[in-house]
VOTOR-552387 format. One record per residue (C-alpha): x, y, z. Coordinates in Angstrom, 2 decimals, decimal comma. Layout:
<rec><east>X</east><north>Y</north><up>Z</up></rec>
...
This chain:
<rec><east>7,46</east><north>-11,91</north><up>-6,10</up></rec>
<rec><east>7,41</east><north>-8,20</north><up>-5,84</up></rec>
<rec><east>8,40</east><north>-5,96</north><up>-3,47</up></rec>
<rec><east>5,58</east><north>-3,46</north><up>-4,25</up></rec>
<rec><east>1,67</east><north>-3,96</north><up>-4,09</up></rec>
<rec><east>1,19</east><north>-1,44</north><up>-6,25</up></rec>
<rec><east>1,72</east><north>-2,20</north><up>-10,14</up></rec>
<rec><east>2,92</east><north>0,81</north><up>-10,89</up></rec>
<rec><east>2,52</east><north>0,19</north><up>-14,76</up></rec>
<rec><east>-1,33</east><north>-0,05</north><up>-13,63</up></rec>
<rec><east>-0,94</east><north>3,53</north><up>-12,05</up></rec>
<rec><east>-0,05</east><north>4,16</north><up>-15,10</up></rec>
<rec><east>3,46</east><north>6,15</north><up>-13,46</up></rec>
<rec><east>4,87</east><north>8,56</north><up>-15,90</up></rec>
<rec><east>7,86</east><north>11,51</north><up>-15,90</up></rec>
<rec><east>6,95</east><north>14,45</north><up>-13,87</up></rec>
<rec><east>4,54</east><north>13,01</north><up>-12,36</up></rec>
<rec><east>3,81</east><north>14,80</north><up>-8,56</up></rec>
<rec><east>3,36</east><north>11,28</north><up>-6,67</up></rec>
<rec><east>1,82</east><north>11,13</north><up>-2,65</up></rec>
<rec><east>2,75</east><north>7,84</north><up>-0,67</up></rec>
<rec><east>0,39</east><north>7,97</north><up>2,04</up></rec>
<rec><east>1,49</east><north>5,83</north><up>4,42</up></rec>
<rec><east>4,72</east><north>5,03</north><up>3,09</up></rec>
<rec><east>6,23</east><north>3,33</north><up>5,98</up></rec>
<rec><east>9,56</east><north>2,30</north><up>5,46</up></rec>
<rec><east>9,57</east><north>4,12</north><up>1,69</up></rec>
<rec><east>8,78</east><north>0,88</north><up>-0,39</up></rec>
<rec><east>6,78</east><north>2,15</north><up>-3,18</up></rec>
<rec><east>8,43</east><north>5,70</north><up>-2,77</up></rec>
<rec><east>11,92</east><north>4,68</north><up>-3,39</up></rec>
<rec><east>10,60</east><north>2,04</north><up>-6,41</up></rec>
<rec><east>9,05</east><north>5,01</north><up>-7,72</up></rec>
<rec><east>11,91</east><north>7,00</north><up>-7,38</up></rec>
<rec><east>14,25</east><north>4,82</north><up>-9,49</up></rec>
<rec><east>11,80</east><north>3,71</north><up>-11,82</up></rec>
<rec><east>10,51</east><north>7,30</north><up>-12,97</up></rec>
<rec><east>11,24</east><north>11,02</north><up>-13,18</up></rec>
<rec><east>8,81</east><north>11,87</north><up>-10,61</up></rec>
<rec><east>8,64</east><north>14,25</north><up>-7,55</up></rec>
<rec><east>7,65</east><north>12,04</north><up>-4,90</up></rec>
<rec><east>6,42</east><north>12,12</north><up>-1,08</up></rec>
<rec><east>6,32</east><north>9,86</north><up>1,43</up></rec>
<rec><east>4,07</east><north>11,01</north><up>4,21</up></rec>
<rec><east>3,25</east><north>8,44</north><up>7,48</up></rec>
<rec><east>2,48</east><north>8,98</north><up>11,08</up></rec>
<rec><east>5,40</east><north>6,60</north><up>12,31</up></rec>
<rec><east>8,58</east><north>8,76</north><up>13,01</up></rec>
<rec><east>10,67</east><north>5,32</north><up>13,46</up></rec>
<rec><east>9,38</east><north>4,36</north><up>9,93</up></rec>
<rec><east>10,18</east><north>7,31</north><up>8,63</up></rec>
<rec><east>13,74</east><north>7,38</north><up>9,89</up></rec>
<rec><east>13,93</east><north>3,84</north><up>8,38</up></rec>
<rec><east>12,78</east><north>5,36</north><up>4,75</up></rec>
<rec><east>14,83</east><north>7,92</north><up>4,98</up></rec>
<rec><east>18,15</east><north>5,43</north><up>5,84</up></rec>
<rec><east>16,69</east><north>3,12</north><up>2,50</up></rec>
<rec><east>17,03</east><north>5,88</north><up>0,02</up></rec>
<rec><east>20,44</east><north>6,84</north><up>1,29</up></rec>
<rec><east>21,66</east><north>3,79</north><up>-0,34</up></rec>
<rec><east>19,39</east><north>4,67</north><up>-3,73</up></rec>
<rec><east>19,66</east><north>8,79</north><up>-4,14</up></rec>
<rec><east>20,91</east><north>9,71</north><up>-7,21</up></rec>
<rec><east>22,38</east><north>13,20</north><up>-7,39</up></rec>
<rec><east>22,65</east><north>12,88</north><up>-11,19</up></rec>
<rec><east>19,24</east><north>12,77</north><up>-11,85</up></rec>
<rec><east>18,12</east><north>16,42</north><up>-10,92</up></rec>
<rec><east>14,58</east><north>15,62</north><up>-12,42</up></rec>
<rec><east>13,49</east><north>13,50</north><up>-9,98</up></rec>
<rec><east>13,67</east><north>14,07</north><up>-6,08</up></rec>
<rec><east>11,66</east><north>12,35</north><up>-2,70</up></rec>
<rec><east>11,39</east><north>13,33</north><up>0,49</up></rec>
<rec><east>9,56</east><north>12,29</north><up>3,45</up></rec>
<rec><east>7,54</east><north>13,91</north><up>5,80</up></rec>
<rec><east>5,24</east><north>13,08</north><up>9,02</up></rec>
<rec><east>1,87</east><north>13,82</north><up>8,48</up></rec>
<rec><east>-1,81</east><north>12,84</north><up>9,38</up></rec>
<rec><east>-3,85</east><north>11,09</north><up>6,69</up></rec>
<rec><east>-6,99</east><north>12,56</north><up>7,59</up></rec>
<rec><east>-5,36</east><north>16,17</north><up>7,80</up></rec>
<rec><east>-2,90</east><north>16,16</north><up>4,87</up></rec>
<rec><east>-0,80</east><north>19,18</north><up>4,85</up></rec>
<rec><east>-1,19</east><north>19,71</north><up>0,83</up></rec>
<rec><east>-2,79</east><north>22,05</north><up>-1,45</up></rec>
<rec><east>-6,05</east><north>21,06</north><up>-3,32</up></rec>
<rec><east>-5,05</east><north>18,57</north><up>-6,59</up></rec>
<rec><east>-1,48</east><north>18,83</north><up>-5,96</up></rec>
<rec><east>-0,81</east><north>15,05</north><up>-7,25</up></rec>
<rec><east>-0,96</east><north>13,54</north><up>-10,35</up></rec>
<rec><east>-0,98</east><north>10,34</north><up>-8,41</up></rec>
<rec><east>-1,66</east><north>8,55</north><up>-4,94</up></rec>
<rec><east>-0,75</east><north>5,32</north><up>-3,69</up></rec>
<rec><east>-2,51</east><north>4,76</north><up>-0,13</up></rec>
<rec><east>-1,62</east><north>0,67</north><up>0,21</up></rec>
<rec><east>-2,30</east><north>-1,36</north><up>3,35</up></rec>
<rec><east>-3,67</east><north>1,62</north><up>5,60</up></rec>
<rec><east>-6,91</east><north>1,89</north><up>5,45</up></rec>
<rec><east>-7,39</east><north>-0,98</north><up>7,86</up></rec>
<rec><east>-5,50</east><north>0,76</north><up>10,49</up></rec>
<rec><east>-7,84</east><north>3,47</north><up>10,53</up></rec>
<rec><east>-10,83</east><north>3,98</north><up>12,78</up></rec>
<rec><east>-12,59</east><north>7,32</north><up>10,42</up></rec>
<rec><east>-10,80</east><north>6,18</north><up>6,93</up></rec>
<rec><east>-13,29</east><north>7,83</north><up>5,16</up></rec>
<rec><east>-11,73</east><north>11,42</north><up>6,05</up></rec>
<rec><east>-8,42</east><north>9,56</north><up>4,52</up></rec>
<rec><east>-10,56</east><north>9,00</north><up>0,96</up></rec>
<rec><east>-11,65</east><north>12,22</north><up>1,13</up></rec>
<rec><east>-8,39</east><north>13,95</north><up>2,08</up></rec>
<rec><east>-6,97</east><north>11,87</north><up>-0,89</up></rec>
<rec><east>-9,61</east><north>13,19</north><up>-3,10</up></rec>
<rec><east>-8,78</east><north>16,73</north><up>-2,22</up></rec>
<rec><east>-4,96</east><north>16,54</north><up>-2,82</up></rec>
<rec><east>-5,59</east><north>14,41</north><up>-6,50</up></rec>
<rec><east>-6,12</east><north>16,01</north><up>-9,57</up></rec>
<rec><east>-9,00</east><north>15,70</north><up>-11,31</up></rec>
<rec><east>-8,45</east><north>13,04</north><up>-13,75</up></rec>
<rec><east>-5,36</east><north>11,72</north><up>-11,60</up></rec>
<rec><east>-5,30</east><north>8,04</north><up>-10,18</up></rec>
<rec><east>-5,51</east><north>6,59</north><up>-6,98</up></rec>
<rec><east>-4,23</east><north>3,12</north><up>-6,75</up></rec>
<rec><east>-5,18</east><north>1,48</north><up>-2,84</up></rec>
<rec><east>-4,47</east><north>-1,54</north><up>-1,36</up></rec>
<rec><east>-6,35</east><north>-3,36</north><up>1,60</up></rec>
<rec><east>-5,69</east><north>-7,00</north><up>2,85</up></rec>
<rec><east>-8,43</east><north>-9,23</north><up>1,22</up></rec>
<rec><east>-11,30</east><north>-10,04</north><up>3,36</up></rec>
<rec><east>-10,70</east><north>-14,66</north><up>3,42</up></rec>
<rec><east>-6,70</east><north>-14,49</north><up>4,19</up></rec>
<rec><east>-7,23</east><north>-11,94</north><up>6,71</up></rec>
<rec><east>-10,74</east><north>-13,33</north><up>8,70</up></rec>
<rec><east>-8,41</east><north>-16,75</north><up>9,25</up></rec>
<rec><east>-5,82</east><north>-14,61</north><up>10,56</up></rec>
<rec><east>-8,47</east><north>-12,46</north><up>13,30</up></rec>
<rec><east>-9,86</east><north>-16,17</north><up>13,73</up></rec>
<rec><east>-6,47</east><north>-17,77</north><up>14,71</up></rec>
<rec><east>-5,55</east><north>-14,88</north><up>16,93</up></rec>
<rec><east>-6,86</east><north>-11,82</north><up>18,80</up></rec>
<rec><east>-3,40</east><north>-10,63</north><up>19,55</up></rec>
<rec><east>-3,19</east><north>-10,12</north><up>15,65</up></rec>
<rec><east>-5,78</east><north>-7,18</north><up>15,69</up></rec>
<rec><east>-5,92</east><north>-6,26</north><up>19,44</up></rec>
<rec><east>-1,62</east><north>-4,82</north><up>19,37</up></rec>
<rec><east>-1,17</east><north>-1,20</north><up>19,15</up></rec>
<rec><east>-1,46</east><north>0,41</north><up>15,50</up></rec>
<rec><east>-3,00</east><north>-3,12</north><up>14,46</up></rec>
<rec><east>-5,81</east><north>-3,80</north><up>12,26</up></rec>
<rec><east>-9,15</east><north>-2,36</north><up>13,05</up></rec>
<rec><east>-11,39</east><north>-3,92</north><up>10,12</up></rec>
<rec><east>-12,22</east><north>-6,36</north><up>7,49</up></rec>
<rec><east>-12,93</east><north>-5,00</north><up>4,69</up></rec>
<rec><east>-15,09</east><north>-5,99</north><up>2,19</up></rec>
<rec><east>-13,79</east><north>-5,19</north><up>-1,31</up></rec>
<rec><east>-16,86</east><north>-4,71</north><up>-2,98</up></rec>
<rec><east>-18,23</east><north>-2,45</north><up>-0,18</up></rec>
<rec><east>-14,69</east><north>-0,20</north><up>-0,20</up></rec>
<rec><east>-15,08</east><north>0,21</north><up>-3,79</up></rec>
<rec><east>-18,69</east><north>1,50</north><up>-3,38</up></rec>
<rec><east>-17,66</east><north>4,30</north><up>-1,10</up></rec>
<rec><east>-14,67</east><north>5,53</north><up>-3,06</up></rec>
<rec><east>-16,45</east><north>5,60</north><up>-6,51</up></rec>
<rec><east>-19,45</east><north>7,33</north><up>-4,69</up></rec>
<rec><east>-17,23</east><north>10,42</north><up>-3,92</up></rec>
<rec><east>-16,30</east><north>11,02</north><up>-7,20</up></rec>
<rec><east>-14,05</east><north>8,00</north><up>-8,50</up></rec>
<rec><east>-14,28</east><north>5,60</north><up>-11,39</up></rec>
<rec><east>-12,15</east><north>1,89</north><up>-10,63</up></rec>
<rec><east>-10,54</east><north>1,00</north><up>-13,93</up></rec>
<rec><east>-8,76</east><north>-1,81</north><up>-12,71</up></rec>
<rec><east>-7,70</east><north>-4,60</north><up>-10,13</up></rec>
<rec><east>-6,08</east><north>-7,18</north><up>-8,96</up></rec>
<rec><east>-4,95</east><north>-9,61</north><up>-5,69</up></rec>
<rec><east>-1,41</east><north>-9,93</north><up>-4,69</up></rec>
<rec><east>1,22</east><north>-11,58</north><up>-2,43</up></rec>
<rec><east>-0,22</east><north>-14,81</north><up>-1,92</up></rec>
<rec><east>2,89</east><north>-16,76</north><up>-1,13</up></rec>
<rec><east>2,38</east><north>-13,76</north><up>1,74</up></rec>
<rec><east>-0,16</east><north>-15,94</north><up>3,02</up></rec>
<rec><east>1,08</east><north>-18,70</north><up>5,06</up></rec>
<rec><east>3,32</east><north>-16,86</north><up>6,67</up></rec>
<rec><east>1,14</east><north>-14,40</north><up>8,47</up></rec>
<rec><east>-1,39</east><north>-17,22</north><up>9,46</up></rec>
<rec><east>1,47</east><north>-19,35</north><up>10,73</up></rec>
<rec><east>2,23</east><north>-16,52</north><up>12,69</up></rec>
<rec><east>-1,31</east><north>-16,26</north><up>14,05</up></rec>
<rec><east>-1,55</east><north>-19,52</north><up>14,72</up></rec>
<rec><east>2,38</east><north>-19,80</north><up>16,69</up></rec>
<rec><east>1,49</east><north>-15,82</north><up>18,58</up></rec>
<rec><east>3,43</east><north>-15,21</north><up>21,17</up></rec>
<rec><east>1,58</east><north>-13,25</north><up>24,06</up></rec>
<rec><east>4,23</east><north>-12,16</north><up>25,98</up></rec>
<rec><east>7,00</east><north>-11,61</north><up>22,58</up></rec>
<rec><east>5,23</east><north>-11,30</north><up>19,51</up></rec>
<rec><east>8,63</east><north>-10,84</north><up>17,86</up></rec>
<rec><east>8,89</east><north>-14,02</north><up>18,57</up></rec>
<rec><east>9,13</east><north>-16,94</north><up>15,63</up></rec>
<rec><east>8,97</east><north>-20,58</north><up>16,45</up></rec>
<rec><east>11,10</east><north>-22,71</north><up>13,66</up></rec>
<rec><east>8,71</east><north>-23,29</north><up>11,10</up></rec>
<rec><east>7,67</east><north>-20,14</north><up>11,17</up></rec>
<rec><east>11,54</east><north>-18,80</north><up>10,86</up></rec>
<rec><east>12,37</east><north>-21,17</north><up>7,74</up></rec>
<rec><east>8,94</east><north>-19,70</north><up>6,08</up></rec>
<rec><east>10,58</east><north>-16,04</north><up>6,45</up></rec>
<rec><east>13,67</east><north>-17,22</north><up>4,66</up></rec>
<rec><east>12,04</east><north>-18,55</north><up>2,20</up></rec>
<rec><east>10,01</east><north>-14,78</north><up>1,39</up></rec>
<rec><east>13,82</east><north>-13,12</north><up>1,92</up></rec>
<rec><east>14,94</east><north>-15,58</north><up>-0,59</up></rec>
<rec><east>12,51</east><north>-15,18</north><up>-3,11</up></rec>
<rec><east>12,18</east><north>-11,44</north><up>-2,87</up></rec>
<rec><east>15,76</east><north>-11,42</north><up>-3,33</up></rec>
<rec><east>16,88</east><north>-14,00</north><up>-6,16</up></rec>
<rec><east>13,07</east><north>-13,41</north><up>-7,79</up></rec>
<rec><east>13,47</east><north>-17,36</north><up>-9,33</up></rec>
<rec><east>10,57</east><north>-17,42</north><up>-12,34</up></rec>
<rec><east>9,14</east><north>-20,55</north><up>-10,65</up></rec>
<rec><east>7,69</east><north>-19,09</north><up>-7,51</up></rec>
<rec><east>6,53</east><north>-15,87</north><up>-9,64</up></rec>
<rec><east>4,26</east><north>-18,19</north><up>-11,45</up></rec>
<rec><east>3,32</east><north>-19,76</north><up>-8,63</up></rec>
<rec><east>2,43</east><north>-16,34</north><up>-6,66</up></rec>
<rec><east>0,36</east><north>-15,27</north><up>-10,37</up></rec>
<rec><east>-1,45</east><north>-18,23</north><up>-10,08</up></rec>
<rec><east>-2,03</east><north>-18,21</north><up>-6,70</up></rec>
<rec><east>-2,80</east><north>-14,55</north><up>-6,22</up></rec>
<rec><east>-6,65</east><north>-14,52</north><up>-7,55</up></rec>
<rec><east>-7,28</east><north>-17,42</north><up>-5,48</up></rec>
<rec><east>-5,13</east><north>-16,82</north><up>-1,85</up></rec>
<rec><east>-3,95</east><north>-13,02</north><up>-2,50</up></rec>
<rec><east>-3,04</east><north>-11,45</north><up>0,54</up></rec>
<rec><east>-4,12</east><north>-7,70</north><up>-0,51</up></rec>
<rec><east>-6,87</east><north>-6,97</north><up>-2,72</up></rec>
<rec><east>-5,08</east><north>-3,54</north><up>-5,14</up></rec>
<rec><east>-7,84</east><north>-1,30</north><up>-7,03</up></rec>
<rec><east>-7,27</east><north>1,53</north><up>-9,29</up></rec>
<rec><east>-9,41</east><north>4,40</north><up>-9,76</up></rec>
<rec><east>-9,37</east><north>8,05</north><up>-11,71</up></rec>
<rec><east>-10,42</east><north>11,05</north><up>-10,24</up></rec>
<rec><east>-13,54</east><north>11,70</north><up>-12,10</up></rec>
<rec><east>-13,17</east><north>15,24</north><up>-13,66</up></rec>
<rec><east>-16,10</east><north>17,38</north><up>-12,92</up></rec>
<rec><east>-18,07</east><north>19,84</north><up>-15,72</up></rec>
<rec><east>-18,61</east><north>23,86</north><up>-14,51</up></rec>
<rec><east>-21,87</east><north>22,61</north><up>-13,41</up></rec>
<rec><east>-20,81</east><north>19,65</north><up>-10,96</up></rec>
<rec><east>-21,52</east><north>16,93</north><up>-12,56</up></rec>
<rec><east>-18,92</east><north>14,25</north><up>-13,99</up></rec>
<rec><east>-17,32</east><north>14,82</north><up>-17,22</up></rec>
C-alpha cells in the first residue's frame, strides 16, 4: 500500500518540473515528490500545525547535494493562492475539496496558477465508503475542519472539464483504508474522538505495518480491492491549451 494517492507516474512527474501541493498537510506527496524527482516543489495549506509537521518530515529527507531540486512550504488560502498566472507545470490538490464550502474558487484558482497544457491530478473520498461513514456517525462530518460534502465523481469531473480541463485518466485507491475509518465511525467517541477502542487499535497497526514492510500480498489485495471498496476516487486532467481566439487547441 502506498503512502501517496497520487500516482505520480500518472501525473506524469518529470525534472524541473514547478510542482503546487495544495493542501499538503503534513508534506506527503511533497516530500515523495521531492525524492523521487528534480522538481521545485510547494507545499501550501491553511493548517500552521500541519505545516510545522511537514516542515519537521523533510528535515529527516533534505538533501543538500541535490541543488536541482528544492521544497518549501508555505501557509496559504486555496481560494486566494498567492501565485502568478501558470506558474506550475503541475498540481496535486488530494483529499481537500471536501473540506471546502466554495471549492469551486479552489478549481479555478488551480486553473489560474497551471500552465496551459500542465496536469492537475485531484483526489476526493469516493461517494459509497464515505456515505457509510456520514451514516454511522454525525460526529464524523459535524468536527471542526471536517467534511462538508459527498461528492459525486461523475458530477466533480463535469465541473472541472467545463472550465477548461480534459480527464485523461483515473483510478480508486486505499481500500484496505476502508475499514478502518468506518470502524472508527461506528466506535466514535463524543467526548474523545482520539479515542480507539481495541479493535479499532489492532486495525491501525495493521495500516502502520503494511505501509511500512509494503508485503506483496496485501498490495494485491488493496489492487484488487481498490475499484471495488477504494477509499478516494484520483482523476487526472490537462489544462486544455487555448488558440488566440479562445477556443481549445
Amino acid at each position: 500500500m502506498s503512502l501517496e494517492t497520487i500516482n505520480f507516474k500518472r501525473l506524469a512527474l518529470t525534472d524541473g518540473d514547478q510542482l503546487l501541493d495544495l493542501g499538503c498537510g503534513e508534506g506527503r506527496h511533497s516530500i515523495s515528490a521531492y525524492l523521487l524527482k528534480n522538481v521545485s516543489a510547494i507545499g501550501l495549506d491553511l493548517s500552521i500545525n500541519d505545516l510545522n509537521t511537514a516542515k519537521q518530515r523533510f528535515a529527516d529527507f533534505q538533501q543538500p547535494d541535490h541543488p536541482d531540486r528544492d521544497l518549501s512550504f508555505i501557509s496559504g488560502n486555496g481560494q486566494a493562492l498567492p501565485f502568478a498566472d501558470h506558474q506550475f507545470d503541475k498540481v496535486i490538490c488530494s483529499e481537500v475539496l471536501e473540506h471546502i464550502h466554495d471549492y469551486p474558487l479552489v478549481l479555478a484558482e488551480i486553473k489560474r496558477v497551471l500552465k496551459p497544457g500542465g496536469i492537475l491530478g485531484i483526489s476526493v473520498p469516493r461517494f459509497f465508503p464515505e456515505w457509510v461513514c456520514w451514516m454511522l456517525s454525525k460526529a464524523y462530518h459535524e468536527v471542526e475542519g471536517g467534511h462538508v460534502r459527498i461528492f459525486n465523481a461523475r458530477k466533480l469531473q463535469g465541473q472541472i472539464e467545463s472550465i477548461g480541463f480534459a480527464k485523461f485518466d483515473k483510478h480508486y485507491a486505499h481500500s484496505l483504508h476502508v475499514p478502518y475509518w468506518w470502524l472508527k465511525c461506528l466506535f466514535w467517541q463524543e467526548d474523545d474522538p482520539q479515542a480507539e477502542n481495541w479493535i479499532l487499535k489492532q486495525y491501525h497497526r495493521f495500516l502502520v505495518w503494511d505501509l511500512m514492510k509494503q508485503p506483496w500480498i496485501t498490495g494485491i489485495a488493496d489492487s484488487l480491492l481498490n475499484p471495488i471498496l477504494g477509499k478516494s476516487v484520483v482523476m487526472y486532467f490537462v489544462h486544455r491549451e487555448r488558440t488566440s481566439e479562445g477556443s481549445p487547441a
